[in-house]
N, CA and C atoms of all chains as a GROMACS GRO file, in nm:
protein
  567
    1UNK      N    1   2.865  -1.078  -1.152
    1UNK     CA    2   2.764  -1.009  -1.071
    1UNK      C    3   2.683  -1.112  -0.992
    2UNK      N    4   2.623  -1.077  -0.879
    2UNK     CA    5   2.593  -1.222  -0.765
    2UNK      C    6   2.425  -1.128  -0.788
    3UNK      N    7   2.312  -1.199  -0.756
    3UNK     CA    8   2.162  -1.182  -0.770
    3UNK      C    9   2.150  -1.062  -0.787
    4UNK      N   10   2.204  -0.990  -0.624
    4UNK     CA   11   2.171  -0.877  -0.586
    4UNK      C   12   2.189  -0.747  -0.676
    5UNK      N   13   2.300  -0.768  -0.680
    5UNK     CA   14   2.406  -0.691  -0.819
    5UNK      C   15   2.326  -0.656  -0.935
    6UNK      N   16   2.241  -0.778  -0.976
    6UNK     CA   17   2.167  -0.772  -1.071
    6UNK      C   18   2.034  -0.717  -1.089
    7UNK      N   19   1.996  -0.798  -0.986
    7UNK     CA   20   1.852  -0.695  -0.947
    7UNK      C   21   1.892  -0.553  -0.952
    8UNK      N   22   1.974  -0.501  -0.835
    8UNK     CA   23   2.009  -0.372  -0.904
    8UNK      C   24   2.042  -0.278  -1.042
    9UNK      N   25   2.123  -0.395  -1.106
    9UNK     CA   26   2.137  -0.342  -1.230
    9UNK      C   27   1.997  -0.333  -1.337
   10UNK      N   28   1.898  -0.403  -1.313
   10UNK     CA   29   1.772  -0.441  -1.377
   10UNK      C   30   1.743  -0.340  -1.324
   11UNK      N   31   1.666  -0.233  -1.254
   11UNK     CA   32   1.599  -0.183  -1.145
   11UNK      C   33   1.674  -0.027  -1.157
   12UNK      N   34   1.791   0.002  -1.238
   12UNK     CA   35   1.843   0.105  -1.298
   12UNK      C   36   1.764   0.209  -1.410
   13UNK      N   37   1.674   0.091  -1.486
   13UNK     CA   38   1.583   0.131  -1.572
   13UNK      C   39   1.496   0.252  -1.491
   14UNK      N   40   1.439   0.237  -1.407
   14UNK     CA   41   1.305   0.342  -1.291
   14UNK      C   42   1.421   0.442  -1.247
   15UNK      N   43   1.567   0.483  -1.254
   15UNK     CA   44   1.618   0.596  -1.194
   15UNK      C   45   1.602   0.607  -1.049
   16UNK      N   46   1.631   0.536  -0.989
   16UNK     CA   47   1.610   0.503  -0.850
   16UNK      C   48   1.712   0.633  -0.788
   17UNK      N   49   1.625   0.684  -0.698
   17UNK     CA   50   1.756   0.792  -0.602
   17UNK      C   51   1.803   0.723  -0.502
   18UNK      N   52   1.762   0.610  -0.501
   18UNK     CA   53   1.778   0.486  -0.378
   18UNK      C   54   1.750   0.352  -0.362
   19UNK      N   55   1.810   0.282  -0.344
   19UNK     CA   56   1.804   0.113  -0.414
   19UNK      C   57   1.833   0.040  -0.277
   20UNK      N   58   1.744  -0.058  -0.199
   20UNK     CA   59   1.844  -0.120  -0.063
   20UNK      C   60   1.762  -0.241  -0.112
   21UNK      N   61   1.871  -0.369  -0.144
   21UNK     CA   62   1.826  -0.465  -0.158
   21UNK      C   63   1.866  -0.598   0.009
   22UNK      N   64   1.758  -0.684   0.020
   22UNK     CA   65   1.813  -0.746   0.148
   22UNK      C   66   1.759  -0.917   0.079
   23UNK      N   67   1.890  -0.976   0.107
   23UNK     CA   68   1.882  -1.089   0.092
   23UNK      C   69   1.756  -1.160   0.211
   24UNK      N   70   1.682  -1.187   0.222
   24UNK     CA   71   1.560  -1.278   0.327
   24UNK      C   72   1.573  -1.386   0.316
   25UNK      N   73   1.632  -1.474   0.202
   25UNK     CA   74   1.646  -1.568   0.194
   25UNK      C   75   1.658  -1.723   0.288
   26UNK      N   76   1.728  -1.705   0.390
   26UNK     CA   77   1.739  -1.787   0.501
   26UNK      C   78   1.610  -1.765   0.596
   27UNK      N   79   1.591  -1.679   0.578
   27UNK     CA   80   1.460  -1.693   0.635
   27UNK      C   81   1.330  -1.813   0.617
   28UNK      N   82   1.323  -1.869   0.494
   28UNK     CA   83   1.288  -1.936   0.403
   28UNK      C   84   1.310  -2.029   0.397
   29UNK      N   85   1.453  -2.073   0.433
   29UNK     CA   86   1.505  -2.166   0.392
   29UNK      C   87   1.402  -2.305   0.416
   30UNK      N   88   1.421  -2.401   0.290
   30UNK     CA   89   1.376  -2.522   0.383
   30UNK      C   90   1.206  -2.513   0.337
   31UNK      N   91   1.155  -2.394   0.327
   31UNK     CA   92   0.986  -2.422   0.307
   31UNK      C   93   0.906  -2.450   0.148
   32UNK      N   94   0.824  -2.530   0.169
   32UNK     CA   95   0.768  -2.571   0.033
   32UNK      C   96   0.746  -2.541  -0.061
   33UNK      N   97   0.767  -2.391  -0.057
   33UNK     CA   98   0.744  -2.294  -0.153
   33UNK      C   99   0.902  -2.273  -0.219
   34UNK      N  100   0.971  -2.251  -0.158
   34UNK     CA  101   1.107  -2.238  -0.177
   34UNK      C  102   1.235  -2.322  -0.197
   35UNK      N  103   1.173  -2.449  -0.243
   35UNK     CA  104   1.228  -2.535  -0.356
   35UNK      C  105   1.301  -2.520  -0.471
   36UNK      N  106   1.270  -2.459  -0.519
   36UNK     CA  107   1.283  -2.416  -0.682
   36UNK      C  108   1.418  -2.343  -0.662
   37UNK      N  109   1.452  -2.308  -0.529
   37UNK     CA  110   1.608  -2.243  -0.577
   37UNK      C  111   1.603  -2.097  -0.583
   38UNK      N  112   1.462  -1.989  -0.611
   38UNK     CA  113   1.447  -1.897  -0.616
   38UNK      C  114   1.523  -1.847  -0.467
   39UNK      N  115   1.549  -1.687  -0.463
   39UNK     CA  116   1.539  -1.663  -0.326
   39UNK      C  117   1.432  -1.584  -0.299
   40UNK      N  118   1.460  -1.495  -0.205
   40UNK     CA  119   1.356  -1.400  -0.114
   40UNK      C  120   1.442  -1.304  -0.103
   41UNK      N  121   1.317  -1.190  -0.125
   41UNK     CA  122   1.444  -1.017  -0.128
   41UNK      C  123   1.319  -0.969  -0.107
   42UNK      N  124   1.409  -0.839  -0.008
   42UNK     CA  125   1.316  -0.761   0.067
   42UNK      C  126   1.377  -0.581  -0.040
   43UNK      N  127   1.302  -0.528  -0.088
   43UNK     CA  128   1.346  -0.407  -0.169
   43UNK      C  129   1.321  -0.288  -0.130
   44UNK      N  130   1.346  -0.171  -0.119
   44UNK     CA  131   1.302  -0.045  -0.048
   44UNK      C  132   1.409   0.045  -0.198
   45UNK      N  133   1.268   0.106  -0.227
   45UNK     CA  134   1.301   0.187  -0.390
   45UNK      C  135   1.275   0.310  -0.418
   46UNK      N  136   1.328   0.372  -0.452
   46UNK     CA  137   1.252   0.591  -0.372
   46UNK      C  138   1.314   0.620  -0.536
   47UNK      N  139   1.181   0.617  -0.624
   47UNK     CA  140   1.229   0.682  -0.764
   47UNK      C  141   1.109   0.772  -0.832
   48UNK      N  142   1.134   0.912  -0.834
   48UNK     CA  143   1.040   0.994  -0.899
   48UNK      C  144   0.946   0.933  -1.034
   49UNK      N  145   0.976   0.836  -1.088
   49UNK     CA  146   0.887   0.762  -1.143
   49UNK      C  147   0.765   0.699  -1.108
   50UNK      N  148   0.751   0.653  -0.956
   50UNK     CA  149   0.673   0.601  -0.903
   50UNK      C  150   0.537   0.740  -0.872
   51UNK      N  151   0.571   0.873  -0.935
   51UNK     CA  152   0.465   0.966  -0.861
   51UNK      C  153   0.343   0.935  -0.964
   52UNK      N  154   0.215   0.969  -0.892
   52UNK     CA  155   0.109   0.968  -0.927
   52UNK      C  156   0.025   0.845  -0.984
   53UNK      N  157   0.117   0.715  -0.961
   53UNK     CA  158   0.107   0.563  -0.977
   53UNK      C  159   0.034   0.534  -0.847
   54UNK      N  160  -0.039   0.401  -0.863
   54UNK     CA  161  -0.094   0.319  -0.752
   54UNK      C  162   0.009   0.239  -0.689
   55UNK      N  163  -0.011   0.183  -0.608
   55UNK     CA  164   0.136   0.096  -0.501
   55UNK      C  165   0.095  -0.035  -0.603
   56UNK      N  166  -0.049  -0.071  -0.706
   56UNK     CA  167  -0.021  -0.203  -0.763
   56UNK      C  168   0.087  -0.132  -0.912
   57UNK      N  169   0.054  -0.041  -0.952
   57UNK     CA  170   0.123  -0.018  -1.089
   57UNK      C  171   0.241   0.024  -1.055
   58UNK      N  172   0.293   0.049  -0.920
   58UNK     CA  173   0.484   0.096  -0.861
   58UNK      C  174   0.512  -0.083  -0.903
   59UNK      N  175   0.447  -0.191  -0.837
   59UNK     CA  176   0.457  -0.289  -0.879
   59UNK      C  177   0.467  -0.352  -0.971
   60UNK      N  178   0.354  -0.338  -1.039
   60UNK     CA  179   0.426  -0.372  -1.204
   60UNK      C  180   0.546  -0.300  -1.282
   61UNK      N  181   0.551  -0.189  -1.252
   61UNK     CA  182   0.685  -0.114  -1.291
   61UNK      C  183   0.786  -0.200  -1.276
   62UNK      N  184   0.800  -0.262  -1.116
   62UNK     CA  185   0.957  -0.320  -1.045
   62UNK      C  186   0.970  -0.455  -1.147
   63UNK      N  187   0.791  -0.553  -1.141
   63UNK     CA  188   0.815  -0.667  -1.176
   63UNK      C  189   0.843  -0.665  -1.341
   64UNK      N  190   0.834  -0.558  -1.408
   64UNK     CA  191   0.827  -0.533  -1.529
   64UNK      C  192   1.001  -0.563  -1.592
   65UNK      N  193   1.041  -0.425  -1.466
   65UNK     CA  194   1.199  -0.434  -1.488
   65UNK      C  195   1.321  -0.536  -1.492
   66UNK      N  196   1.268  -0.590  -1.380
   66UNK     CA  197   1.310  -0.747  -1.365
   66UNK      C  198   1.274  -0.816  -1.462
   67UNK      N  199   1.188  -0.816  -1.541
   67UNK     CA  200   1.175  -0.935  -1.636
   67UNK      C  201   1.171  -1.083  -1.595
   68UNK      N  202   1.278  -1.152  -1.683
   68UNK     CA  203   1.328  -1.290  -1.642
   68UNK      C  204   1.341  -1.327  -1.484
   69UNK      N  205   1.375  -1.231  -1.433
   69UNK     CA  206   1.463  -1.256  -1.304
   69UNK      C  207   1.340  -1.276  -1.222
   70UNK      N  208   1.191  -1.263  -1.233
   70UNK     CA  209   1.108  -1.281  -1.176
   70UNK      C  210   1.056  -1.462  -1.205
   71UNK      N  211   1.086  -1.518  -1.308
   71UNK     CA  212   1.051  -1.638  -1.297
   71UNK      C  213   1.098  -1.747  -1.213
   72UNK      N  214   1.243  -1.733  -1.192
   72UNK     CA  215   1.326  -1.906  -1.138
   72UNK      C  216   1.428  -1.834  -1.055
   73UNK      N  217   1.476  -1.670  -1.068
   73UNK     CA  218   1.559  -1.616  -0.937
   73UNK      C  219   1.534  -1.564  -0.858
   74UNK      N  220   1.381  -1.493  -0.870
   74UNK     CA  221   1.315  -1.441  -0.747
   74UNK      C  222   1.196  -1.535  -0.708
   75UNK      N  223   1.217  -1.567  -0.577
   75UNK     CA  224   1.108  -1.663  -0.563
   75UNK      C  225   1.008  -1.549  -0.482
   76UNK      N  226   1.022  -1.494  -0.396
   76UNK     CA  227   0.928  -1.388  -0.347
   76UNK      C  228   1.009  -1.261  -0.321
   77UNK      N  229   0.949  -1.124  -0.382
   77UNK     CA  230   1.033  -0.986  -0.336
   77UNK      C  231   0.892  -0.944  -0.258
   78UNK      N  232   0.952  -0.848  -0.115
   78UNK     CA  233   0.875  -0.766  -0.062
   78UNK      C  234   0.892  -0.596  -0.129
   79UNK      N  235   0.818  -0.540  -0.131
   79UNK     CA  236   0.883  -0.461  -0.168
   79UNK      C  237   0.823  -0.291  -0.093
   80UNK      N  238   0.833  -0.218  -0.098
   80UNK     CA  239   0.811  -0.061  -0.073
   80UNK      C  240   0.883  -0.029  -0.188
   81UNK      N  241   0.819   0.095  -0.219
   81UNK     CA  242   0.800   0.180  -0.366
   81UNK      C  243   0.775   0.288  -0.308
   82UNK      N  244   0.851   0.432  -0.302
   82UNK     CA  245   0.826   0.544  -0.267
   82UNK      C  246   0.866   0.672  -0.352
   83UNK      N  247   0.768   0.744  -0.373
   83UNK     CA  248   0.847   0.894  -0.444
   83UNK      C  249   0.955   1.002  -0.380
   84UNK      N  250   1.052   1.046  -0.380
   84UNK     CA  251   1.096   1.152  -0.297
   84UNK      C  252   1.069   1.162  -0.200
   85UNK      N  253   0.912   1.224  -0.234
   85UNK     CA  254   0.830   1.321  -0.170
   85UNK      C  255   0.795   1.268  -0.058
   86UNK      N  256   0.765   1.139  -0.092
   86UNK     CA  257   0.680   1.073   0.067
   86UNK      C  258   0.761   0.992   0.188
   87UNK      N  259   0.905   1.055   0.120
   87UNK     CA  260   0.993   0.984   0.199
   87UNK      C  261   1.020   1.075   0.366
   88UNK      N  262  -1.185  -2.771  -1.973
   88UNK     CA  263  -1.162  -2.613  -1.978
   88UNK      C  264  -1.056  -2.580  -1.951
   89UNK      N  265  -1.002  -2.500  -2.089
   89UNK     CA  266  -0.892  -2.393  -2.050
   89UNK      C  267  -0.841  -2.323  -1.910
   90UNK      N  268  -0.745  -2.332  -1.885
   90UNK     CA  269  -0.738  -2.305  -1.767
   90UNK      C  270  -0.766  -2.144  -1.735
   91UNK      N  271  -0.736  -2.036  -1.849
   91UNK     CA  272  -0.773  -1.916  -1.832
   91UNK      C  273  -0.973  -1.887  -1.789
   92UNK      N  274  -0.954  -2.012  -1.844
   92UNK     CA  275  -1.101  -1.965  -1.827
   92UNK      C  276  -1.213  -2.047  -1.730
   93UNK      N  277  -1.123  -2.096  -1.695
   93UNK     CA  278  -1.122  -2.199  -1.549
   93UNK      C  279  -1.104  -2.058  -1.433
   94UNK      N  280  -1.003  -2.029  -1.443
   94UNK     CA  281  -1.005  -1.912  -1.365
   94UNK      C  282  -1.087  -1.788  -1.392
   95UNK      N  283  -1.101  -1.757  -1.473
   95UNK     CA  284  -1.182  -1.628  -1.500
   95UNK      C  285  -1.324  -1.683  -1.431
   96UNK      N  286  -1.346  -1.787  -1.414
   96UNK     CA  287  -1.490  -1.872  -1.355
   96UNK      C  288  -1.495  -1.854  -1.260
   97UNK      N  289  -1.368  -1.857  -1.208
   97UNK     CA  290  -1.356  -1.844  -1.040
   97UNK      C  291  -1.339  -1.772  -0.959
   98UNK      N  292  -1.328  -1.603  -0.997
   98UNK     CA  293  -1.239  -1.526  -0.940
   98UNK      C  294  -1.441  -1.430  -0.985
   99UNK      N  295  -1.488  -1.469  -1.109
   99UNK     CA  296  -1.629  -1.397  -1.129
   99UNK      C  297  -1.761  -1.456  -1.034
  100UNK      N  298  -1.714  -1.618  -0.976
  100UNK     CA  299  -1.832  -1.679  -0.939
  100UNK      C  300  -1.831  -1.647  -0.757
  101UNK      N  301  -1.682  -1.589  -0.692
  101UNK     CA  302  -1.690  -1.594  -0.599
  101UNK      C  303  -1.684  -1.453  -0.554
  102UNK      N  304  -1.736  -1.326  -0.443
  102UNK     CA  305  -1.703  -1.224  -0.398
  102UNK      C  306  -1.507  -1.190  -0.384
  103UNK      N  307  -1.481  -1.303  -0.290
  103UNK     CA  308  -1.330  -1.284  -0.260
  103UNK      C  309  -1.274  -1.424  -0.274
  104UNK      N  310  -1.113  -1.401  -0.374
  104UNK     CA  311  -1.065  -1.514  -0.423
  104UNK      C  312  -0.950  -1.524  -0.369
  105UNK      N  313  -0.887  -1.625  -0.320
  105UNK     CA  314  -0.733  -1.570  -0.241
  105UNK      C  315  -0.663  -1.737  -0.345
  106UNK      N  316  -0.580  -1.672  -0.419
  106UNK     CA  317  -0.507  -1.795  -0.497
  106UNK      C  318  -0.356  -1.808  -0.366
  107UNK      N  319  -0.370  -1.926  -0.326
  107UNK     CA  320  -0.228  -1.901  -0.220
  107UNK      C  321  -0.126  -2.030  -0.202
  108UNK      N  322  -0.020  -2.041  -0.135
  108UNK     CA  323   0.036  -2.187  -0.087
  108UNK      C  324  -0.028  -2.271  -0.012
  109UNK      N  325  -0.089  -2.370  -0.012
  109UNK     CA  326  -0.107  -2.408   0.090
  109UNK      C  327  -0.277  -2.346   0.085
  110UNK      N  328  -0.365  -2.402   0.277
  110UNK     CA  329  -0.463  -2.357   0.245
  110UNK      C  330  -0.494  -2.268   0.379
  111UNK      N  331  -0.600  -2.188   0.381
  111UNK     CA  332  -0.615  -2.104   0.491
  111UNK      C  333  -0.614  -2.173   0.620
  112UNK      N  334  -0.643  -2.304   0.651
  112UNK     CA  335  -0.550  -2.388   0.771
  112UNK      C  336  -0.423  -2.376   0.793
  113UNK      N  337  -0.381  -2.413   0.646
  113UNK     CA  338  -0.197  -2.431   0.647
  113UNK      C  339  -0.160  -2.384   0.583
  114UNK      N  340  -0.135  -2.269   0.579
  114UNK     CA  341  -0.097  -2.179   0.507
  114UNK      C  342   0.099  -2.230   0.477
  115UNK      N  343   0.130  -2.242   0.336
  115UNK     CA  344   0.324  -2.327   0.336
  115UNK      C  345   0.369  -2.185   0.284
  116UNK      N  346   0.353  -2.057   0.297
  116UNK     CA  347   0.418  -1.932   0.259
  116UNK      C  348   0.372  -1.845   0.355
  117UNK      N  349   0.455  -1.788   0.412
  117UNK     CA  350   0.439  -1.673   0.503
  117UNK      C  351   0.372  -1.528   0.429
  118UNK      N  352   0.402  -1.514   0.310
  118UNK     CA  353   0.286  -1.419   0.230
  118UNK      C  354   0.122  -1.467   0.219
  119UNK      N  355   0.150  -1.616   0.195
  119UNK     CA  356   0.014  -1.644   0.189
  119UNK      C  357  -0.072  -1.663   0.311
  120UNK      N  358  -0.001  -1.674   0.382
  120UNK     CA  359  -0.041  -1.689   0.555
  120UNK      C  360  -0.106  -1.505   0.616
  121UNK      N  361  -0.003  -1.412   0.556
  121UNK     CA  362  -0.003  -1.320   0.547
  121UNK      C  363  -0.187  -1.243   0.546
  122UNK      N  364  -0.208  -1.299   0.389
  122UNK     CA  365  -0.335  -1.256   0.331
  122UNK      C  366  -0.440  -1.295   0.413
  123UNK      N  367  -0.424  -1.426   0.433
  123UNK     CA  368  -0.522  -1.491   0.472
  123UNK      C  369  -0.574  -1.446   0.655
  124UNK      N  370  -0.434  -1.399   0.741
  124UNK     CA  371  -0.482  -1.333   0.876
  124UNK      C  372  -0.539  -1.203   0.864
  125UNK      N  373  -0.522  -1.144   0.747
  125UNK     CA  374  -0.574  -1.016   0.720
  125UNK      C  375  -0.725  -1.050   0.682
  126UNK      N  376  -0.750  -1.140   0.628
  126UNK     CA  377  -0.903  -1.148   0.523
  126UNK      C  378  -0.990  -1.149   0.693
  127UNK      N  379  -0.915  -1.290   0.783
  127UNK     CA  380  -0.966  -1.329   0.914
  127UNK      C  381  -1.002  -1.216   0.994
  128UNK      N  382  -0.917  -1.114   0.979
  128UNK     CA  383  -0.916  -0.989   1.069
  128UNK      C  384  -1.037  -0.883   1.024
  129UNK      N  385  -1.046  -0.904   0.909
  129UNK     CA  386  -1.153  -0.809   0.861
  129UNK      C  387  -1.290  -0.893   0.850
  130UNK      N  388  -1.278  -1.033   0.966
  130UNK     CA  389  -1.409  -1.121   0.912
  130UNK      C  390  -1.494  -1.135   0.780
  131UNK      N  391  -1.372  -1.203   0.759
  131UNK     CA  392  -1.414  -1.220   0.573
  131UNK      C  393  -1.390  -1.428   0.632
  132UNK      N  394  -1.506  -1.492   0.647
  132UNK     CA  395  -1.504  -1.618   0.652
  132UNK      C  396  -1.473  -1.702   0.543
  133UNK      N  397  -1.587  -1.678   0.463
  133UNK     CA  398  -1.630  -1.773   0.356
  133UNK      C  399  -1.534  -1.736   0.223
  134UNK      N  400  -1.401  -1.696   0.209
  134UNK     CA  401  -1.343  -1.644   0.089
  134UNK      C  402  -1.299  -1.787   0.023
  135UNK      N  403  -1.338  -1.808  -0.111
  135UNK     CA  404  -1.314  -1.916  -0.176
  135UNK      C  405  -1.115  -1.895  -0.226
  136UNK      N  406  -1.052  -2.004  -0.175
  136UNK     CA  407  -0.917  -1.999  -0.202
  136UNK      C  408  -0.900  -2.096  -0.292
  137UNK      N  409  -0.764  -2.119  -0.338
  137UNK     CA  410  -0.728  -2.233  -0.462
  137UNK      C  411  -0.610  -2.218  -0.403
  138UNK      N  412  -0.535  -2.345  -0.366
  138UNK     CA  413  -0.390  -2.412  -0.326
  138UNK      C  414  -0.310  -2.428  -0.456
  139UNK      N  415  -0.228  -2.355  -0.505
  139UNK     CA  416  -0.189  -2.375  -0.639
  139UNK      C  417  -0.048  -2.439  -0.637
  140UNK      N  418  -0.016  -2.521  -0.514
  140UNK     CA  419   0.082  -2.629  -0.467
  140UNK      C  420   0.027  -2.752  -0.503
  141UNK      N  421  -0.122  -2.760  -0.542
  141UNK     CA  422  -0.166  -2.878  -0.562
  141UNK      C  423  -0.243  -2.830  -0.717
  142UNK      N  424  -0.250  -2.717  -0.774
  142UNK     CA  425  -0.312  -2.709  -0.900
  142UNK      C  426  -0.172  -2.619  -0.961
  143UNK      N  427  -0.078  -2.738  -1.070
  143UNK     CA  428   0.056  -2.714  -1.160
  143UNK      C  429  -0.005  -2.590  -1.216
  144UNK      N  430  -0.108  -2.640  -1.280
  144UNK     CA  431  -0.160  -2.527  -1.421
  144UNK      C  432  -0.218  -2.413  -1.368
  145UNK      N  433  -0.265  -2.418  -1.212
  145UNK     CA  434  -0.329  -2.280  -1.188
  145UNK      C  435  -0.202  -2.200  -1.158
  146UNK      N  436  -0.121  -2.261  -1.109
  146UNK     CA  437   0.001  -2.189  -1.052
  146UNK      C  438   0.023  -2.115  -1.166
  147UNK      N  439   0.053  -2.178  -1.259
  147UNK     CA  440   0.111  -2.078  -1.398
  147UNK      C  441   0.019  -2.007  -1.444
  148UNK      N  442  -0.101  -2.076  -1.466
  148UNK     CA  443  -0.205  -2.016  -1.543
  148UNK      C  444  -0.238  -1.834  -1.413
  149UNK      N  445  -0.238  -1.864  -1.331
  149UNK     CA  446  -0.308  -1.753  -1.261
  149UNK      C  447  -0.146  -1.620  -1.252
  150UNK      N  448  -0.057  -1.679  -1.277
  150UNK     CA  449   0.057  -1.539  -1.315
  150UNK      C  450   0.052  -1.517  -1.436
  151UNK      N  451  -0.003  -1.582  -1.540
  151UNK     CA  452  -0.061  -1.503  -1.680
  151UNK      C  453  -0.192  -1.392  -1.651
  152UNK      N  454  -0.288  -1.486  -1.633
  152UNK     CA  455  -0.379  -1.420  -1.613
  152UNK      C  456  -0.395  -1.304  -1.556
  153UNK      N  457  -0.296  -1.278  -1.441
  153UNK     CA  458  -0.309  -1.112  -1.383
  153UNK      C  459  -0.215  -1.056  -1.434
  154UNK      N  460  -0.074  -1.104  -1.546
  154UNK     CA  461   0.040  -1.080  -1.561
  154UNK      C  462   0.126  -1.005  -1.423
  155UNK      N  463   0.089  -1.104  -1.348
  155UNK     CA  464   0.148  -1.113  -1.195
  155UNK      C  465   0.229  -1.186  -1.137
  156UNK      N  466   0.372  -1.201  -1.123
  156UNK     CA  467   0.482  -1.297  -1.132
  156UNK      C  468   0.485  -1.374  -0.988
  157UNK      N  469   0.392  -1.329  -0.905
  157UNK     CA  470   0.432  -1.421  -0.760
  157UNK      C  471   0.257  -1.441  -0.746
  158UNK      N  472   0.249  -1.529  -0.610
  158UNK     CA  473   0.165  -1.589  -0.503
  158UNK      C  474   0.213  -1.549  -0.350
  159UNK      N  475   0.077  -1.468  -0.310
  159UNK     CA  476  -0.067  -1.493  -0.346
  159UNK      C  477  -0.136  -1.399  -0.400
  160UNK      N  478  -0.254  -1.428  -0.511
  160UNK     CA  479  -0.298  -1.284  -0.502
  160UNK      C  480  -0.451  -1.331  -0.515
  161UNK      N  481  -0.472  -1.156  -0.458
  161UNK     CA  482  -0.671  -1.111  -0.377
  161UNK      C  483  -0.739  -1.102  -0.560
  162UNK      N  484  -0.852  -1.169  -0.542
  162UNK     CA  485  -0.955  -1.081  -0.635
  162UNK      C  486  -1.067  -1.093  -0.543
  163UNK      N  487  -1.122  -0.948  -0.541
  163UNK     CA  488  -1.217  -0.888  -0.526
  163UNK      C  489  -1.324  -0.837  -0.644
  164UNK      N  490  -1.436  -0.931  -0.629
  164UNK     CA  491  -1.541  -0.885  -0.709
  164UNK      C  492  -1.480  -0.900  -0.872
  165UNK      N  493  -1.437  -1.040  -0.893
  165UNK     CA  494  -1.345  -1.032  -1.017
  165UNK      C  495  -1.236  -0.932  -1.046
  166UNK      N  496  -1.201  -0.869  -0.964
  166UNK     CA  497  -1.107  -0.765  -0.988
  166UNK      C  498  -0.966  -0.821  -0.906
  167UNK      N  499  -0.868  -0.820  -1.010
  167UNK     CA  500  -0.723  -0.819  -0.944
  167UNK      C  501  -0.649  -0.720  -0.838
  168UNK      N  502  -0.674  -0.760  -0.684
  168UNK     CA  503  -0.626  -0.649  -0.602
  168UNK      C  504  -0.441  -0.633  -0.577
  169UNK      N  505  -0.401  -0.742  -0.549
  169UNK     CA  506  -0.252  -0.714  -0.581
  169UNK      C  507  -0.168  -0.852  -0.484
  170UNK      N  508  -0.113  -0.808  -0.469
  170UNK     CA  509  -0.043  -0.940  -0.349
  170UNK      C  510  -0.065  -0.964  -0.214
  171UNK      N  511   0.082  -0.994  -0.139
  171UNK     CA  512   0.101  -0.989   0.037
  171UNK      C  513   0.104  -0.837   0.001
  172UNK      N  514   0.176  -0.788   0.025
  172UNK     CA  515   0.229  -0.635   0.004
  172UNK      C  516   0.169  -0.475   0.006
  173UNK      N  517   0.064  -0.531  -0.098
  173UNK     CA  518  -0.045  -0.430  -0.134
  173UNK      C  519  -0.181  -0.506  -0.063
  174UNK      N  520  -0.167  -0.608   0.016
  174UNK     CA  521  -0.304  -0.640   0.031
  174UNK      C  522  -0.274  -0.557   0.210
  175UNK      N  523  -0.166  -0.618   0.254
  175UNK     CA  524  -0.147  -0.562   0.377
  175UNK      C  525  -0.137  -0.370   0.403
  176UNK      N  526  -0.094  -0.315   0.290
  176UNK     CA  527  -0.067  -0.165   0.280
  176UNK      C  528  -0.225  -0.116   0.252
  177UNK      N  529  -0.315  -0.190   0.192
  177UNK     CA  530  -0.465  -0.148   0.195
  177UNK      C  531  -0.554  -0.212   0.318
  178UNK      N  532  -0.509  -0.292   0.387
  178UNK     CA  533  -0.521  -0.323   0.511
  178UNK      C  534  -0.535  -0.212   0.624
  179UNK      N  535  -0.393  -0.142   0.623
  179UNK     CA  536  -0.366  -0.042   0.705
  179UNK      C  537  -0.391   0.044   0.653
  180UNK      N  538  -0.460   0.132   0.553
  180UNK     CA  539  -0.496   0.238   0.514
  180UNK      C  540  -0.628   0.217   0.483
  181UNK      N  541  -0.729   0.128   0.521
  181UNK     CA  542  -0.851   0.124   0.495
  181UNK      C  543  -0.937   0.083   0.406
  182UNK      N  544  -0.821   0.100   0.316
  182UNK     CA  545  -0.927   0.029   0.160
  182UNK      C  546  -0.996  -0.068   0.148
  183UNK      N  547  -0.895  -0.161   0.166
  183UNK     CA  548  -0.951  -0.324   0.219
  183UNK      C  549  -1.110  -0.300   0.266
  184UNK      N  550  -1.071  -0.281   0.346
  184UNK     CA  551  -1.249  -0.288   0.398
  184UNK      C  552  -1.281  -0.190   0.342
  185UNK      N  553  -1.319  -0.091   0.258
  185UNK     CA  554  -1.390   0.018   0.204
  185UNK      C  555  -1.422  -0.105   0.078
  186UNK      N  556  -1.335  -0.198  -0.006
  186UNK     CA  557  -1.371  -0.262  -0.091
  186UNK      C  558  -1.437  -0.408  -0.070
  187UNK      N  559  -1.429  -0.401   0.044
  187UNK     CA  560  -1.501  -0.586   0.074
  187UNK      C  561  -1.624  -0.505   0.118
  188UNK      N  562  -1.681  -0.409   0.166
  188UNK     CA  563  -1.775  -0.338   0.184
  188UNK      C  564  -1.880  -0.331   0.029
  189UNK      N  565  -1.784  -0.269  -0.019
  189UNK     CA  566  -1.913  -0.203  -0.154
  189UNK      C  567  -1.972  -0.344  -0.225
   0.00000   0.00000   0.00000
């Protein structure tokens, strides 16, 4: 399984009706922050779990799920978090 | 001093705290660059920041402390507001300034 794959598979936990992961990575490339080897992912996530949550606690949900993968493989995720409903 | 409590010093002693890459001149992360044109935009001058490219232990110490896995992040009024992400989405929906207000 290659990052992405994984993140997805992590991110299975929230029941996602919709998962679009985007590598950003090259975007990055090269800057001081982005040393470490981590990459950059841009996420767009539409899971009835996220209802009646704040956009910081949709957040802790994602970074929750990820676990590990938030220390040394994600160096920065953007993310959107949406219910169904507000799609 | 502990570094938790190095920070807890800092985030209570100042109104607005921006932990980021780099500094609001030079911003070395486009998230942290991010925060910081937003704080500018809402004329927020004087926000005390910490470069945690040059402080090892705040870097770590300040993703315990909010149990927050990236940089940069807002405290407001000792309170943990959230990242690039959520600082920019309360940006455009008003909050931001409804909370640098009160």
């Amino acid at each position: 399984m290659n990052r992405i794959e994984r993140i997805r598979a992590q991110l299975a936990s929230l029941q996602p009706l919709r998962i679009e992961v985007v590598d950003d990575s090259h975007l990055h490339a090269g800057h001081a922050g982005a040393r470490d080897g981590g990459g950059h992912y841009r996420l767009h996530i539409v899971s009835g779990q996220f209802a009646g949550k704040s956009t910081l606690a949709r957040h802790r949900m994602i970074y929750c799920a990820l676990g590990e993968m938030m220390k040394h493989e994600i160096h920065a995720l953007n993310i959107r978090a949406d219910t169904p409903e507000e799609l | 001093m502990d570094v938790q409590e190095l920070i807890k010093q800092q985030v209570t002693a100042h109104p607005v705290v921006l932990y980021m890459k780099g500094t609001p001149q030079f911003p070395m992360c486009g998230f942290s660059g991010n925060a910081v044109r937003i704080l500018n935009a809402l004329g927020v001058k004087d926000f005390f920041s910490v470069d945690v490219l040059s402080n090892p232990e705040i870097r770590q110490g300040i993703k315990d402390y909010a149990n927050w896995p990236t940089i940069p992040q807002l405290y407001i009024n000792g309170e943990f507001i959230g990242g690039s992400d959520i600082v920019s989405e309360m940006y455009q929906s008003g909050e931001l300034q409804a909370l640098l207000k009160g």
